[in-house]
C-alpha positions in Angstrom: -4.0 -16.6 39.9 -5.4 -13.5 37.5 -3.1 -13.4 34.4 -1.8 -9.7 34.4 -0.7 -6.8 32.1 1.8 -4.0 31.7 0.6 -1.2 29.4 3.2 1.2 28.7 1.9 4.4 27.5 -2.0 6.0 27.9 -3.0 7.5 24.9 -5.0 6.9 21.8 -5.6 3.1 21.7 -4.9 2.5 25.7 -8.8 3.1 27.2 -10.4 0.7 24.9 -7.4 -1.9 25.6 -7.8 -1.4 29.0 -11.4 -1.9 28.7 -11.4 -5.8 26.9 -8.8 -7.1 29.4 -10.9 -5.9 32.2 -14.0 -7.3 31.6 -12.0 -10.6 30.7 -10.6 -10.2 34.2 -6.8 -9.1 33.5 -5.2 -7.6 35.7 -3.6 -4.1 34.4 -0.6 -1.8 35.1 -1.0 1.4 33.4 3.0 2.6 33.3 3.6 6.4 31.9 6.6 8.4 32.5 3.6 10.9 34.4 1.9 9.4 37.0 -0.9 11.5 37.0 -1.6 10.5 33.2 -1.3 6.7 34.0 -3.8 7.9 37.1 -6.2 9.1 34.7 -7.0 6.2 32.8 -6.5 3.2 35.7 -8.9 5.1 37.9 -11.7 4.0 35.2 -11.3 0.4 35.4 -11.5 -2.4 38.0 -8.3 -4.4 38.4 -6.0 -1.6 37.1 -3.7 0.3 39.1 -1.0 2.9 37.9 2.8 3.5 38.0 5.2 6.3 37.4 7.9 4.2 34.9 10.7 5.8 32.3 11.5 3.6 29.6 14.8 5.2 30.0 15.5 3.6 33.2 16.0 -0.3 31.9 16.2 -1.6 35.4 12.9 -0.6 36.3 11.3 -1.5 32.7 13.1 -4.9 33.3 11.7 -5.2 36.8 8.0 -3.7 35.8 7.7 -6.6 32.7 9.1 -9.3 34.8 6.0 -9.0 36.9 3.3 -9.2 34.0 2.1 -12.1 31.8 2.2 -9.8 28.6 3.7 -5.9 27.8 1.7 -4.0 25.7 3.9 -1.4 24.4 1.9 1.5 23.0 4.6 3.8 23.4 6.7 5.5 20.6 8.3 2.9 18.0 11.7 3.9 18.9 11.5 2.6 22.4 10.2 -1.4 21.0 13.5 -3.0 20.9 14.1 -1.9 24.5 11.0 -3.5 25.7 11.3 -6.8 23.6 15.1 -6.9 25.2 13.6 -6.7 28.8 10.9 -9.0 27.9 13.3 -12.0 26.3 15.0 -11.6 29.6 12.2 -12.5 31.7 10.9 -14.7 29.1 7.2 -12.9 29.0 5.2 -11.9 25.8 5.1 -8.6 24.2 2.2 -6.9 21.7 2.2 -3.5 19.7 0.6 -1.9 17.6 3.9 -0.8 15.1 5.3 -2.3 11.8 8.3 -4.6 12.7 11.3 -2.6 12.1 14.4 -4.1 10.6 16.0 -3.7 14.4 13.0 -5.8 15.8 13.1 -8.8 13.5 17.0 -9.1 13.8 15.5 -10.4 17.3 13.6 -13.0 16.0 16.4 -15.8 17.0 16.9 -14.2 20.5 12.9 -14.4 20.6 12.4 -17.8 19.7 15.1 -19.0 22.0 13.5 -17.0 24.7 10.0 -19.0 24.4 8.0 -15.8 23.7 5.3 -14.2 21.2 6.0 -10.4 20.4 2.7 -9.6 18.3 3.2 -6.5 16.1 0.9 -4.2 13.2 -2.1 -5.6 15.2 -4.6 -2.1 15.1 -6.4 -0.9 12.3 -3.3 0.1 9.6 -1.6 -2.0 9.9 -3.2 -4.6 11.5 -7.0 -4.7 10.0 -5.8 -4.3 6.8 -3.7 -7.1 6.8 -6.3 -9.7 8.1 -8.7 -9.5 5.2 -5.5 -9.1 2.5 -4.0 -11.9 3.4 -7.6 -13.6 3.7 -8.6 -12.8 0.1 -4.9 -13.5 -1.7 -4.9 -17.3 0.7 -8.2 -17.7 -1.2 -7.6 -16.9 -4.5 -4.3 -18.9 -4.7 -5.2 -21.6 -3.5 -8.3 -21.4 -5.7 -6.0 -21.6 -8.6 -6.1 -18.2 -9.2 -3.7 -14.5 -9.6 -3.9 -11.2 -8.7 -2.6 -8.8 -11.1 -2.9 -5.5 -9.2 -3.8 -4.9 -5.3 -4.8 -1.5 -3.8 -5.2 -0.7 -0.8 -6.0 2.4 1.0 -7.6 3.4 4.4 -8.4 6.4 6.1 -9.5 7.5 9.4 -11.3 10.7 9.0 -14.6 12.8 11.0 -18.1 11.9 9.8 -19.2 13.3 6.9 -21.2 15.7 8.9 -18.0 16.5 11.0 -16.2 17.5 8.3 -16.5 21.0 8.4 -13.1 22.9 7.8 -11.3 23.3 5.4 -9.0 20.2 5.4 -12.0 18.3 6.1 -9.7 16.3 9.2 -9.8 16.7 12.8 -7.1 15.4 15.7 -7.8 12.5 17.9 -3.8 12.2 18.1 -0.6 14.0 17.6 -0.8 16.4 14.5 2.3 16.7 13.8 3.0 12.5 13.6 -0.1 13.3 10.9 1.5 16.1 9.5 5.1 14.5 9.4 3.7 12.0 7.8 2.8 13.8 5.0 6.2 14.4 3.9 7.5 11.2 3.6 8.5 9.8 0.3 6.5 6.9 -1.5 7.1 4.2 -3.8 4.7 1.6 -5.7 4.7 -0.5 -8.3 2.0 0.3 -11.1 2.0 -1.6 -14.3 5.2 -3.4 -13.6 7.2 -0.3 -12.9 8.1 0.9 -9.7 7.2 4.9 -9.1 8.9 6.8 -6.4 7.4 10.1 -5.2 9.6 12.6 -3.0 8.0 13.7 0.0 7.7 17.8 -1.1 6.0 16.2 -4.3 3.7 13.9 -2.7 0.3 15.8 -2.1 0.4 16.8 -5.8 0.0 13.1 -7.0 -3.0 12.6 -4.7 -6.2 11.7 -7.2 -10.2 11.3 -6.7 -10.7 7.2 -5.6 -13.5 6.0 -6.4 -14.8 3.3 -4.0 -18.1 2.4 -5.1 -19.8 4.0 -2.1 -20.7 6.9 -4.0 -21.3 9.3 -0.9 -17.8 9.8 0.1 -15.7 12.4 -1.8 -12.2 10.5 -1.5 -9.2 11.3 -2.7 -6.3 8.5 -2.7 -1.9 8.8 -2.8 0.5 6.3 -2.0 1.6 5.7 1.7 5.5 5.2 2.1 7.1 1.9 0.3 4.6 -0.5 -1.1 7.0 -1.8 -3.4 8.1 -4.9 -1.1 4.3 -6.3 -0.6 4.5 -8.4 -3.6 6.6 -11.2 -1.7 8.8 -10.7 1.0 6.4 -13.0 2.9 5.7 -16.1 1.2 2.3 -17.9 2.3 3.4 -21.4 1.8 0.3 -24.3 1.3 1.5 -25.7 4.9 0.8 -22.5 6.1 3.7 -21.6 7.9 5.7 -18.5 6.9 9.1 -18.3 5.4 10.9 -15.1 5.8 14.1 -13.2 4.3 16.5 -11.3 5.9 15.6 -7.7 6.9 12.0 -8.0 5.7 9.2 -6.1 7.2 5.6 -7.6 6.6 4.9 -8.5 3.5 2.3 -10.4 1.4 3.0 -13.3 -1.3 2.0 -11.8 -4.7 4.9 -12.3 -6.9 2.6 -12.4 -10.1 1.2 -8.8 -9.7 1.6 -5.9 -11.9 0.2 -3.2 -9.7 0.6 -3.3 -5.8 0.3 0.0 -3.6 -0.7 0.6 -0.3 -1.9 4.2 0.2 -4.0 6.8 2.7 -7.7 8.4 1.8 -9.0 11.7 2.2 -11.8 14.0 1.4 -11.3 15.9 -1.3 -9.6 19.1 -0.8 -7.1 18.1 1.9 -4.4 17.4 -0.5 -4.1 20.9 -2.2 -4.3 22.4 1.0 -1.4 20.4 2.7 0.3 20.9 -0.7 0.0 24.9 -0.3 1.4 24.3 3.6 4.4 22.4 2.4 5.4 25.1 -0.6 5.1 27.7 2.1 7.4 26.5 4.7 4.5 25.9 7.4 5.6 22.3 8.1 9.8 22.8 8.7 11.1 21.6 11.2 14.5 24.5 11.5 14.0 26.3 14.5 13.0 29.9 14.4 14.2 32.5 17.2 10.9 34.8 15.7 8.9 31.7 16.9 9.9 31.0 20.6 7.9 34.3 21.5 4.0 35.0 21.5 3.4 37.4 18.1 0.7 37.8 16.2 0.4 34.9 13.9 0.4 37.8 10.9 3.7 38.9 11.9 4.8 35.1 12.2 3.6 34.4 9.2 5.3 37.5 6.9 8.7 36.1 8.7 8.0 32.7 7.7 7.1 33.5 4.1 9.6 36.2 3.9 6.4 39.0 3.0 6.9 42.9 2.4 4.2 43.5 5.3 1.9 41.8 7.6 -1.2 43.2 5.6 -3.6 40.0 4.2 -3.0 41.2 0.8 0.7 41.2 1.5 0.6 37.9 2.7 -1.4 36.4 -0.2 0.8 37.7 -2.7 3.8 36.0 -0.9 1.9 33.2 -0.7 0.8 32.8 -4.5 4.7 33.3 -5.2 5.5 30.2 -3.6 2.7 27.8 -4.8 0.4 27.1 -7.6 -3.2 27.1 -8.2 -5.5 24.9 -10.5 -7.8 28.4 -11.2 -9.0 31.2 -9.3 -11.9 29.3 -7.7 -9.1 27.0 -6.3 -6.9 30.3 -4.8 -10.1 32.1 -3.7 -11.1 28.8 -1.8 -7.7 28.0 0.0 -6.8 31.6 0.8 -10.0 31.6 2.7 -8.7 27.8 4.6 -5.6 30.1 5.7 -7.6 33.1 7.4 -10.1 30.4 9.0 -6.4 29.0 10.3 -6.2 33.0 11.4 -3.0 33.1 9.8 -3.4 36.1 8.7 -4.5 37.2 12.6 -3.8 39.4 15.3 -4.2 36.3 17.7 -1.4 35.1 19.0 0.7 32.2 18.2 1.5 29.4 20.8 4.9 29.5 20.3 7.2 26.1 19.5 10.1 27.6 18.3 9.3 26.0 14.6 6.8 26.5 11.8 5.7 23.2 12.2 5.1 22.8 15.9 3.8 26.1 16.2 1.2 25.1 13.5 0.2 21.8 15.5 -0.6 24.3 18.3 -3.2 26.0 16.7 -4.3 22.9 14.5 -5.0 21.1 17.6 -7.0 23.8 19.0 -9.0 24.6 16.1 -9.7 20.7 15.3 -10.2 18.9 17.7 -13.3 16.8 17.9 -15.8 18.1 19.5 -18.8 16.5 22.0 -21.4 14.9 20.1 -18.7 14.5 16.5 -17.9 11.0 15.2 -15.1 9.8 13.4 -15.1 7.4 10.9 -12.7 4.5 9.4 -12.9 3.4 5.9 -10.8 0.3 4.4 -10.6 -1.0 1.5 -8.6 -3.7 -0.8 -8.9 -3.9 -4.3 -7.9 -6.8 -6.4 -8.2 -7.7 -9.9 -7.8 -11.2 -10.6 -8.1 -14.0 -12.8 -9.4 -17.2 -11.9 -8.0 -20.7 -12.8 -10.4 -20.9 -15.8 -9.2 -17.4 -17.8 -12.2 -15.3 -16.0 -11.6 -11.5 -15.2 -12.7 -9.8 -12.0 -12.4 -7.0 -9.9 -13.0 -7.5 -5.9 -13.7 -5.1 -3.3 -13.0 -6.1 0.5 -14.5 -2.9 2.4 -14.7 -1.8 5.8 -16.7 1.5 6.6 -17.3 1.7 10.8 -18.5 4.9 12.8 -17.1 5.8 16.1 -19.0 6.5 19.0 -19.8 10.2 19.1 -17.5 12.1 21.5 -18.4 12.7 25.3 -20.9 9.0 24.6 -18.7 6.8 26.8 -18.0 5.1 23.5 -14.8 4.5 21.6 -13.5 6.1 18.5 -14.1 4.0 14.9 -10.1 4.1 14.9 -9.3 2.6 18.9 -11.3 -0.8 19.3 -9.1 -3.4 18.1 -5.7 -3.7 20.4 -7.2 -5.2 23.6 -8.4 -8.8 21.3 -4.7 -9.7 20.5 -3.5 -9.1 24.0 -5.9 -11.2 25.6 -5.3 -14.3 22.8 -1.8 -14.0 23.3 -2.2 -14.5 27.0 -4.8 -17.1 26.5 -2.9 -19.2 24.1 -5.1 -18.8 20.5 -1.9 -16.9 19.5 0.9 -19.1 20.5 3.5 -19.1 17.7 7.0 -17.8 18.7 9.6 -15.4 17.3 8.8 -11.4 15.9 5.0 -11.7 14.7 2.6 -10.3 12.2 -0.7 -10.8 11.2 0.2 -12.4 8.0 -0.4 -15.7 8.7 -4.2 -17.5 8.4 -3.9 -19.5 11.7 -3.2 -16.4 13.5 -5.6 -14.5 11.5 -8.7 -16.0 11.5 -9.3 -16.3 15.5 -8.5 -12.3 15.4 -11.0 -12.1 12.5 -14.1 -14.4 14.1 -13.7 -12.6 17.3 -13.9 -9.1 15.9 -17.0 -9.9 14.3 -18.6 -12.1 16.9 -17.4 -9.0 19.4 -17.8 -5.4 17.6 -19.3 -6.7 14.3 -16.4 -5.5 12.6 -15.3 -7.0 9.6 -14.6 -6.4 5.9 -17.6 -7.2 3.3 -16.5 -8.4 -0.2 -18.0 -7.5 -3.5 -17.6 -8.4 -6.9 -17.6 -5.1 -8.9 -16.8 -6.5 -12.8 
């Protein structure tokens, strides 16, 4: 009998997931609370049918994963715990794509018990980036060797040649999840200290990174709380893993002085965001000025509190909220918020909030277009020393292209989910309890077959 598969949820990641368990002959449930959207994508693929299912409604989630092999559950975060609860109840396996929350892994026990895998952080970040950390640091120790800082940052940003607006980004997914995201605190350690960074404060830290590859413009800042990587998981020589209570994934580097984990983009992107932030553009307070379709000049003088709706008006009020390196730097940004049309007699799609109202015309104005790639790039840094006292500095790098829009391809950023799912339900991942890609046993099948499959791995360098 064909092994079978619920996918919960049809965006992003779900076509190219869809895609590998079809061709390995899975059979697949596309469930969305819409049935037209689940429609959409099972239409494409043989083997795949649709369903109308609210996660809401736990007798119908329990009765739609009692009939599958696995649950993928590509759906919001919030909603795992609910589908790990109706999957331990029918005893059947469980993968997503999301960091294991503190609410998931105080599951583990009910897990285990249960017989079951729940694979988690298993995409590109987390999930790539993990593999090839945990590949170099297994190496090095057991080598004989230390690591005395890791960096790691990864973006997921339009070609090069795509690039052109003024944040140098473009949606293939929810801008505001992107935008939110850019608000939230950080902390890292550097040079034995731990740094925290408020969220309002964070695009001002962000500096130029340089990667080696010297035809990317990058910039680098910290991504949320990095301070934990150093050893909440411990790697042990059996390889097995040994977990504390409340941990989230974690890799085994007691020894190191530096360890932060952090998002890329091209240069630019920060100040602007920076300028958004200082001028209320990404709150979240509803506005009753914003529920009705004005001109986006007259939104924006009520957002920013301005005399008038006049551009020069409107720049002023602007330049007494924020800061500027230079001219140069106020000339170039003030001319990123008319291309916006900001400052326009066009109307605003309204959301009732600065920030979702912003989305609306982000999304409109940057969206990939036919023929436009993206582009992921991933990379580890660690300085070591080796058993014998010698210094060096190694890069683990992944740089891959999407397909370019409207090809039939996939995005740079979407090929990875479908591998897990069908190991999982094959047996090369059999391990039970709250997973994450943090142990070599698991990792290494995921690592051979991305190669052998997409040619996607991460290349090492020595640099020093």
């Amino acid at each position: 009998m064909p092994q079978s598969a619920l996918l919960l949820g049809s965006g992003f990641v779900a076509t190219p997931t869809v895609d590998v368990l079809s061709k390995a002959g899975v059979h697949v449930t596309v469930a969305c609370r819409t049935l037209a959207s689940a429609q959409k994508l099972a239409g494409n693929f043989a083997s795949t049918k649709a369903i109308s299912l609210d996660v809401h409604d736990t007798s119908a989630l329990e009765d739609a994963v009692a009939k599958h092999d696995v649950t993928i559950s590509l759906i919001p975060y919030t909603f795992h715990v609910t589908v790990i609860k109706a999957a331990i109840k029918s005893r059947k396996n469980v993968v997503t794509t999301s960091y294991v929350s503190p609410a998931m892994q105080e599951m583990d026990d009910e897990v285990k018990a249960a017989g079951i895998t729940v694979m988690n952080e298993i995409g590109l970040d987390p999930g790539i980036d993990h593999l090839y950390a945990i590949d170099t640091i297994d190496r090095i120790h057991k080598e004989g060797g230390s690591i005395h800082a890791f960096r790691s940052f990864c973006c997921g940003l339009p070609a090069p040649e795509n690039s052109d607006n003024p944040l140098g980004y473009k949606f293939s997914w929810s801008s505001r999840g992107v935008l939110l995201a850019l608000k939230n605190d950080a902390k890292f350690l550097e040079n034995g200290k731990i740094v925290n960074v408020k969220g309002q404060d964070l695009m001002g830290t962000a500096k130029p990174y340089h990667t080696g590859f010297l035809g990317f413009n990058l910039v680098a800042y910290g991504n949320r709380d990095s301070s934990g990587y150093r050893e909440r998981y411990l790697i042990v020589r059996t390889v097995r893993i040994v977990m504390t209570p409340n941990h989230v994934s974690r890799y085994h580097i007691p020894e190191a002085q530096t360890v932060i984990r952090g998002t890329m983009r091209y240069s630019g992107f920060p100040e602007f965001v920076k300028i958004l932030v200082d001028i209320g553009f990404l709150d979240t307070e509803e506005q009753s000025f914003l529920k009705e379709p004005i001109a986006w000049k007259e939104a924006t003088k009520q957002i920013l509190g301005a005399s008038s709706s006049s551009e020069n008006d409107l720049i002023w009020a602007i330049s007494s909220k924020t800061t500027f390196k230079d001219t140069d730097e106020k000339k170039r940004l003030a001319a990123g918020l008319k291309w916006l049309g900001i400052f326009s007699e066009s109307k605003i799609s309204p959301k009732g909030n600065p920030l979702d109202t912003l989305c609306a015309t982000l999304e409109e104005k940057m969206a990939y277009e036919d023929g436009e790639r993206d582009l992921v790039f991933l990379q580890h840094n660690f300085e070591i020393e080796s058993k014998d006292g010698k210094k060096d500095t190694i890069t683990s790098t992944l740089c891959e292209y999407g397909k370019p829009i409207g090809s039939g391809g996939y995005s740079a950023m979407a090929k990875l989910v479908g591998i897990p799912v069908k190991q999982v339900l094959d047996g090369t991942i059999s391990e039970k309890g709250i997973l994450a890609p943090m142990n070599p046993s698991i990792n290494k099948p995921l690592m051979r077959e991305l190669k052998e499959t997409y040619g996607i791995e991460c290349r090492e360098k020595i640099i020093t």
